[in-house]
C-alpha positions as CSV (number, residue, x, y, z in Angstrom):
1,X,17.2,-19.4,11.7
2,X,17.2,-20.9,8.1
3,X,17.4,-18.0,5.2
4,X,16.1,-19.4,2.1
5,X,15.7,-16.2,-0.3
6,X,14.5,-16.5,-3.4
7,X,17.6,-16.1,-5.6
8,X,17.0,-13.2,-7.8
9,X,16.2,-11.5,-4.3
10,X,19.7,-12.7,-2.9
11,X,21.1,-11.2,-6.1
12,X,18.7,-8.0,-5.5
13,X,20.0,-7.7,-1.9
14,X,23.9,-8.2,-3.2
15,X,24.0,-5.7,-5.8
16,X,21.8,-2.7,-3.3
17,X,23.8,-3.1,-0.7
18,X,25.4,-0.1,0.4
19,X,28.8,0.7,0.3
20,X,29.1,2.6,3.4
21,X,26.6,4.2,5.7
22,X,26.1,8.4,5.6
23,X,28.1,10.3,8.2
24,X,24.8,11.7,9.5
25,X,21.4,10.5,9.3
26,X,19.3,11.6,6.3
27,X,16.4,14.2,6.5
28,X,13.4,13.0,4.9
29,X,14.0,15.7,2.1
30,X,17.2,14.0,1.4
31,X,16.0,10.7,1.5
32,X,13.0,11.7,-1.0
33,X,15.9,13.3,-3.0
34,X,17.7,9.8,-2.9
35,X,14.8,7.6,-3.4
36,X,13.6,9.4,-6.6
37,X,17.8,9.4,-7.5
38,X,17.7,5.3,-7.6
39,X,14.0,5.0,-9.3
40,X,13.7,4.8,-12.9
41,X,10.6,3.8,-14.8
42,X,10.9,0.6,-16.4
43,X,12.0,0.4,-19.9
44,X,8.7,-0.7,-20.8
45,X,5.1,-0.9,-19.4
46,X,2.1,-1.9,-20.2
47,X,-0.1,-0.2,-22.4
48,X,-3.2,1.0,-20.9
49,X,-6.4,3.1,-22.5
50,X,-6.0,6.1,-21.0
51,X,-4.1,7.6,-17.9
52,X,-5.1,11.0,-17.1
53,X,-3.9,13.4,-13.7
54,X,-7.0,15.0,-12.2
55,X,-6.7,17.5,-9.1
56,X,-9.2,17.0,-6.4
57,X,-10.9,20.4,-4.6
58,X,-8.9,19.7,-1.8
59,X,-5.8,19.9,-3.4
60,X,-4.8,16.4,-4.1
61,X,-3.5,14.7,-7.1
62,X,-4.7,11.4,-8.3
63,X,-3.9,9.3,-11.9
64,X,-6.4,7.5,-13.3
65,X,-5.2,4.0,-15.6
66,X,-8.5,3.0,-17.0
67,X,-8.9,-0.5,-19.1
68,X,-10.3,-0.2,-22.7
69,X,-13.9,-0.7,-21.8
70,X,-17.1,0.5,-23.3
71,X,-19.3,0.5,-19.6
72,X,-18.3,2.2,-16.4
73,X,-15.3,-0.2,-14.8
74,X,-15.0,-0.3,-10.8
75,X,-12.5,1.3,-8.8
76,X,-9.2,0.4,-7.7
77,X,-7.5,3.5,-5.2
78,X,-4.0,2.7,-5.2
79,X,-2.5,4.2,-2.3
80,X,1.6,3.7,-2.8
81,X,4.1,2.9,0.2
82,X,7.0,4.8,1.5
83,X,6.3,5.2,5.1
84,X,4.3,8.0,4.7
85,X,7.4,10.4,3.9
86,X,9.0,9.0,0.6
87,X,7.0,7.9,-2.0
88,X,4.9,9.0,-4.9
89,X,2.2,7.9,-7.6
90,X,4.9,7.5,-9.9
91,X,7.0,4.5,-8.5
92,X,4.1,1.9,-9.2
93,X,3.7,2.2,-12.9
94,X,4.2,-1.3,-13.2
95,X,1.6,-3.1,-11.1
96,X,-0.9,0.1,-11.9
97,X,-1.0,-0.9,-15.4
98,X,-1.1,-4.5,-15.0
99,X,-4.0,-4.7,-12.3
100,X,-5.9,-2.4,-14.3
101,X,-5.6,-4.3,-17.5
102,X,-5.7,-7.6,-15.8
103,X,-8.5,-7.4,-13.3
104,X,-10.2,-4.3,-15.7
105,X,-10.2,-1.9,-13.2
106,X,-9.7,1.8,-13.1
107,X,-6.3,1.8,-10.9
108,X,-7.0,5.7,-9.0
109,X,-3.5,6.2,-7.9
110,X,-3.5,9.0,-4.5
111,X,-0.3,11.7,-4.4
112,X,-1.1,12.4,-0.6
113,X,0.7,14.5,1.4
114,X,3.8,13.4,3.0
115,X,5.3,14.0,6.7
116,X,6.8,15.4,8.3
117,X,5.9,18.6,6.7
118,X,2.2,17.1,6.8
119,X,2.0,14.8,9.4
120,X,-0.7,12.4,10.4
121,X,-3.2,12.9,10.4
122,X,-3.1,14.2,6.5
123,X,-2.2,11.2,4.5
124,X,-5.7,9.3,5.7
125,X,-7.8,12.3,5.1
126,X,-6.5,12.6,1.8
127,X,-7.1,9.3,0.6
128,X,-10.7,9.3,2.3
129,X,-11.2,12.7,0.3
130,X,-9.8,10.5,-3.0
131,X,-12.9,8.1,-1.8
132,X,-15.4,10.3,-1.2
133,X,-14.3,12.0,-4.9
134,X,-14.9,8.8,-6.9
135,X,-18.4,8.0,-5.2
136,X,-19.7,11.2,-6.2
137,X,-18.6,10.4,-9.8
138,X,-15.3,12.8,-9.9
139,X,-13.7,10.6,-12.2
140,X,-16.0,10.6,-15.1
141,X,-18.9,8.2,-16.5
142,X,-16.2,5.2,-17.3
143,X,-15.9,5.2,-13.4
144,X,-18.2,3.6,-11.4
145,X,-18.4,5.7,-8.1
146,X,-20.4,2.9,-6.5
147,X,-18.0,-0.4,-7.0
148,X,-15.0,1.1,-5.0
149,X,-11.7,-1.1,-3.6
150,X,-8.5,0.3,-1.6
151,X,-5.3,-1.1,-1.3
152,X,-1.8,-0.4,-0.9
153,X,1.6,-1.4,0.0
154,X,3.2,-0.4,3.5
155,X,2.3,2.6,4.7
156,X,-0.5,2.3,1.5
157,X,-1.3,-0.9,3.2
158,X,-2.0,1.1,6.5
159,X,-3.8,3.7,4.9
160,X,-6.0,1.8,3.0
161,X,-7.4,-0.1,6.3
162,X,-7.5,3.1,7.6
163,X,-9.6,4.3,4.8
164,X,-12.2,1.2,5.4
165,X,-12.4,2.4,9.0
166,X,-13.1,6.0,8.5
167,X,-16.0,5.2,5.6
168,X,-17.8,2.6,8.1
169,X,-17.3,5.3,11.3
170,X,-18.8,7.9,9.4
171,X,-21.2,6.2,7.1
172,X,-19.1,6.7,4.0
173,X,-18.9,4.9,0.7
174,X,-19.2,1.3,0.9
175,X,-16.5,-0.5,0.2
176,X,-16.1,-3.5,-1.7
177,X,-12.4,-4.5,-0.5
178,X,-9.0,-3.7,1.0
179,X,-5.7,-5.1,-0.5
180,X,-2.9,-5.0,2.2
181,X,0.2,-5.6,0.8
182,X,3.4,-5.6,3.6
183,X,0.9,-3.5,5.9
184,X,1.9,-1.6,8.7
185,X,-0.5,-2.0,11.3
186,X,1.9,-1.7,14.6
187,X,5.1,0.0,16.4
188,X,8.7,-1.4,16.2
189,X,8.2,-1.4,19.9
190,X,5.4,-3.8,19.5
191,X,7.2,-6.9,20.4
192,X,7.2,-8.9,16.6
193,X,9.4,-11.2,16.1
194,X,9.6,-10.6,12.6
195,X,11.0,-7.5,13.8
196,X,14.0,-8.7,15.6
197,X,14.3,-11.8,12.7
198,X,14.6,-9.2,10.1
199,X,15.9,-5.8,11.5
200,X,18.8,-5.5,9.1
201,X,20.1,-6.9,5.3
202,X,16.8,-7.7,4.1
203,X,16.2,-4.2,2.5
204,X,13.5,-2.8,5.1
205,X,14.8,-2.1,8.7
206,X,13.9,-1.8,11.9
207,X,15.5,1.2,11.8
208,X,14.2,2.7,8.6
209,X,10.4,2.0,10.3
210,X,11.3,3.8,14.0
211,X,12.7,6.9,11.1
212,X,9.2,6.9,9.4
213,X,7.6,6.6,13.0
214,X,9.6,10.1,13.7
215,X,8.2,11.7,10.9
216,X,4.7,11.0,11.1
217,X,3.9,10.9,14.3
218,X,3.9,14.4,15.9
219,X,2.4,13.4,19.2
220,X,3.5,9.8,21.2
221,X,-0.4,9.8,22.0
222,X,-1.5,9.3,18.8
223,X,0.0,5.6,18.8
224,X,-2.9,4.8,20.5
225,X,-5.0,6.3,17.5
226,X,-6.5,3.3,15.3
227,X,-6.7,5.6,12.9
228,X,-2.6,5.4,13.3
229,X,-2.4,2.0,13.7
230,X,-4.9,-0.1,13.0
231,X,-3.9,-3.1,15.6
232,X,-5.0,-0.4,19.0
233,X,-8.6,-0.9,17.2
234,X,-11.3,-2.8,19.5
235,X,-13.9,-3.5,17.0
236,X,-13.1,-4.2,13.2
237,X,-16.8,-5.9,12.5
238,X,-17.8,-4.4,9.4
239,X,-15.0,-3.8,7.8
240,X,-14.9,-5.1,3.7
241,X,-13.1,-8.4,2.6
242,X,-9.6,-8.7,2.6
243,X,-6.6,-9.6,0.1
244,X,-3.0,-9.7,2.6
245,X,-0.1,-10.5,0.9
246,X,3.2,-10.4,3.2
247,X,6.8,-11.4,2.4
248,X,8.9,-14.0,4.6
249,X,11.4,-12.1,4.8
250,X,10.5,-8.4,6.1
251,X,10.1,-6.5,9.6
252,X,6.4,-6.0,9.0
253,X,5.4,-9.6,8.4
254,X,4.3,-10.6,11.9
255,X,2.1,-7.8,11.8
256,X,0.2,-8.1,9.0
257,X,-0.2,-11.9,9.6
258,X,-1.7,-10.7,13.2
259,X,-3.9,-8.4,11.9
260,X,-5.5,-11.0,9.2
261,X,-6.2,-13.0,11.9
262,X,-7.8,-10.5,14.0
263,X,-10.2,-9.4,10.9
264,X,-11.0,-13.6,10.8
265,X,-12.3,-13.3,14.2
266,X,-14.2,-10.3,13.5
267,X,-16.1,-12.6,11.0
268,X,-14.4,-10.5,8.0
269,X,-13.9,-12.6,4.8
270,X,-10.2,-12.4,4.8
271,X,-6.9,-14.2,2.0
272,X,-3.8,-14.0,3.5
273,X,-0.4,-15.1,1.5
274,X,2.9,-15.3,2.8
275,X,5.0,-15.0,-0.5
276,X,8.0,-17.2,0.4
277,X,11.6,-15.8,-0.3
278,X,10.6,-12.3,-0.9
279,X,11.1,-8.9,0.9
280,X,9.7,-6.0,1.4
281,X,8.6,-4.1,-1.7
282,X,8.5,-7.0,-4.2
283,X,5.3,-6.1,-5.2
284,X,5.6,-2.7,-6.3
285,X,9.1,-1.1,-5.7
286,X,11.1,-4.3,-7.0
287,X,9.1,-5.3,-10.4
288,X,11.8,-7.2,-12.1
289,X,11.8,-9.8,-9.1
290,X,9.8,-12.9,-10.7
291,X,7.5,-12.7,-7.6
292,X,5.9,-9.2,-8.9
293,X,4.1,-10.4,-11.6
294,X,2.8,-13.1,-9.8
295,X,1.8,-10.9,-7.0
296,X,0.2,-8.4,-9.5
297,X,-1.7,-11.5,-10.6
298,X,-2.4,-12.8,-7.4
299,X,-4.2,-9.1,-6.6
300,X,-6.0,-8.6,-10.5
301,X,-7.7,-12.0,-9.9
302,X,-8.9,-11.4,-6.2
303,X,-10.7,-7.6,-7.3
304,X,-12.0,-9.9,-10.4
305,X,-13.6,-12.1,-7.9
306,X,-14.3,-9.1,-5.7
307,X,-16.6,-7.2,-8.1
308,X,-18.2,-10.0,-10.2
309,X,-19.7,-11.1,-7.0
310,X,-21.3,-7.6,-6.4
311,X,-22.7,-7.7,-10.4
C-alpha cells in the first residue's frame, strides 16, 4: 500500500507522536484529563455576533454562534466527536465560527453526556432533546425552529444520523440535512478494510475505537441497535440529504463510504468527499491543517445550498 499524506499531516503525525506508551491503559477520566491537557483554543478565531450558553430543561448545555443577521437564520446542531467519552463543545471553536459566518447559520453546539458514566443510550437522546428545543423556538426569534440541520464529526457523525432516524421514527422535526464528517456507523469487528489499512500511526486507531466501544456500550446486544449503529438499520428511506466527508487515511473511512452508498440506494440525496491525504479529525480537532478550511468551506456552502432550496 502507497501512503501519500498530505505533508503538513506527515509533519502533524511526526511531531504527536508519542514518546512511549502508558504502563496501564487510561480510564476515560484520564483520557478526558489528557485530551483537554493538549487542547488549546487557537490564538485567534473568528469573530461572530453573538455566542451565548443556554441550559435546556433537561439538563443539557448547548452554545449558540449566531451570524450578524436582522431575520431569523436556520439552524446548524453541531454535535462534536470524541467517541462519545472525550470531547466537549469547546474543542470546535474554529469551524463553529466559520460555518456560521460563512453559510450564516446559527451553529447550536450540544455538551451531551459522556460514557461511560452515561452510557448509550444518553448521548442521542440529548441531542434529539437539543432538536426538539430549537423547533419549539428555545433559542430565541433570530432562530428559526423550523429550518433545522445536524451534523458532526465521529461519534457527532453517528449521532447526528441517529438524530435523523429518531425525528422520522417518531414524527419529530423535519430535518433539512445531516453533515457526516469521519462517521462512525459500524464495529471494529465489522470486517473494513480501512480498519486493518489504518489501525495504527495515522492518529485514530483501531484500538482507540474498540476503547470507546467499551465505554459506551453497556450491553453486547445493543450493537444490533440502529440507534447504535446506524449500518444494522433495514430501512433508511426518509431520511434528509446528506453532506459525508471522510479522510483517506483513517479506520473509519470504509464505513462511512458504505453507509453513503446505502443512503444512495435508499433514493436519499447524498455528497460524499474523500479528502485525500488527511486523517482523522482534520476538520475540527486539527484546524491548522490546510484541509480544515477547505473542509469548513466545503460544509458552509452545502447548508447554503441546503436552506436556499427550502426558501
Amino acid at each position: 500500500m502507497t501512503v501519500t499524506l498530505d505533508p503538513a499531516v506527515k509533519e502533524l503525525l511526526a511531531r504527536s507522536a508519542p514518546s512511549e506508551a502508558p504502563a496501564t491503559p487510561l480510564t476515560a477520566p484520564e483520557l478526558r484529563a489528557a485530551f483537554a491537557a493538549s487542547w488549546r483554543r487557537p490564538d485567534s478565531v473568528e469573530e461572530v455576533a453573538s455566542v451565548t450558553d443556554h441550559v435546556l430543561p433537561s439538563g443539557v448545555r448547548v452554545r449558540v454562534y449566531l451570524p450578524e443577521t436582522t431575520k431569523p437564520v436556520p439552524a446548524f446542531v453541531w454535535i462534536h466527536g470524541g467517541g462519545w467519552t472525550i470531547g466537549s463543545i469547546d474543542e470546535n471553536e474554529v469551524a463553529s465560527r466559520a460555518v456560521c459566518n460563512a453559510a450564516g447559520v446559527a451553529v447550536v453546539a450540544v455538551d451531551y453526556r459522556l460514557a461511560p458514566e452515561h452510557p448509550y443510550p444518553a448521548a442521542p437522546d440529548d441531542c434529539y432533546a437539543v432538536v426538539e428545543w430549537l423547533a419549539a423556538g428555545g433559542a430565541g426569534p433570530s432562530v428559526d425552529g423550523a429550518r433545522i440541520a445536524v451534523g458532526g464529526e465521529s461519534a457527532g457523525g453517528n449521532l447526528s444520523t441517529v438524530v435523523s432516524m429518531m425525528s422520522r421514527d417518531r414524527g419529530g422535526p423535519p430535518l433539512a440535512a445531516q453533515v457526516l464528517i469521519c462517521p462512525v456507523y459500524g464495529h471494529p469487528d465489522d470486517g473494513f478494510r480501512s480498519y486493518v489499512d489504518f489501525a495504527e500511526g495515522f492518529g485514530m486507531t483501531a484500538g482507540a475505537m474498540r476503547f470507546f466501544f467499551e465505554q459506551y456500550v453497556s450491553d453486547p446486544a445493543q450493537l444490533n441497535d440502529p440507534y447504535l449503529l446506524p449500518l444494522r438499520a433495514d430501512d433508511l428511506t426518509g431520511l434528509p440529504p446528506a453532506l459525508v466527508l471522510t479522510a483517506e487515511y483513517d479506520v473509519l473511512r470504509d464505513e462511512g463510504e458504505e453507509f453513503a452508498r446505502r443512503l444512495t440506494d435508499a433514493g436519499i440525496q447524498v455528497e460524499m468527499t474523500r479528502y485525500s491525504g488527511q486523517i482523522h479529525g482534520f476538520y475540527g480537532l486539527y484546524t491548522d491543517l490546510p484541509a480544515s478550511p477547505r473542509s469548513h468551506r466545503h460544509v458552509a456552502s452545502f447548508l447554503t445550498r441546503t436552506f436556499d432550496r427550502r426558501d
